[in-house]
C-alpha positions, 0 to 999 in steps of 0.5 A: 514482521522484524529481522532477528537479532542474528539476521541483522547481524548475518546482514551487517556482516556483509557490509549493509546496514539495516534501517527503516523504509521511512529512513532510508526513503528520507520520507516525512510523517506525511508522505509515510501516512499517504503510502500507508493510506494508499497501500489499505486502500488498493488492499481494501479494493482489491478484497473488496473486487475478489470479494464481488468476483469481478475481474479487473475488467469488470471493475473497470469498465464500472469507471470508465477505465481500462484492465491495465490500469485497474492493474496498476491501481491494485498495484498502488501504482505512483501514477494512479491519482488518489480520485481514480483509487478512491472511485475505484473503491466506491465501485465495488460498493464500499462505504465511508466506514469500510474506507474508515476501517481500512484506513485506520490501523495507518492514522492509528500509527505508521508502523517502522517495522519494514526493513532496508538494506544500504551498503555502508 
């Protein structure tokens, strides 16, 4: 989902410069794979919960959690560590290949097409 060439100039014009989230973030190869790989996973956890029809609650107390930290691992929440995600995801019954097949268009490739916005 890019900008046209008329909003980036309608955005320049106002004194901001357009670039990329992994630019603007300074973020290396790496840590943009791990975004990209924690973002398919919270989606795939939160499809596979609606899926089921659990709630957050539910879901939780299958790990041994709380509703507000389910919450903020849908939510790919920085504070929630990749084992509480990845355990989160095997409760709802994923397999290794639903985890692959979440993950793959990221190893694929990273894509730049998200936008930033800095004022020159």
């Amino acid at each position: 989902m890019g900008l046209t060439r008329k909003e980036i100039e309608s955005i320049e014009a106002k004194g901001f410069k357009v670039t990329t989230v992994k630019d603007f973030l300074d973020l290396t190869p790496e840590d943009e794979l791990i975004i990209e790989m924690r973002l398919a996973l919270s989606n795939l956890l939160h499809q596979r919960r609606k899926m089921l029809a659990l709630s957050q609650t539910a879901l939780a107390h299958r790990i041994g959690s709380s509703q507000s930290r389910m919450a903020r691992i849908e939510k790919n929440d920085p504070s929630v560590s990749t084992d509480l995600l990845l355990k989160a995801v095997a409760a709802t019954g994923a397999t290794i290949e639903d985890v692959a097949e979440a993950i793959r268009p990221t190893v694929a490739g990273v894509s730049d097409s998200r936008s930033a916005f800095t004022r020159v």
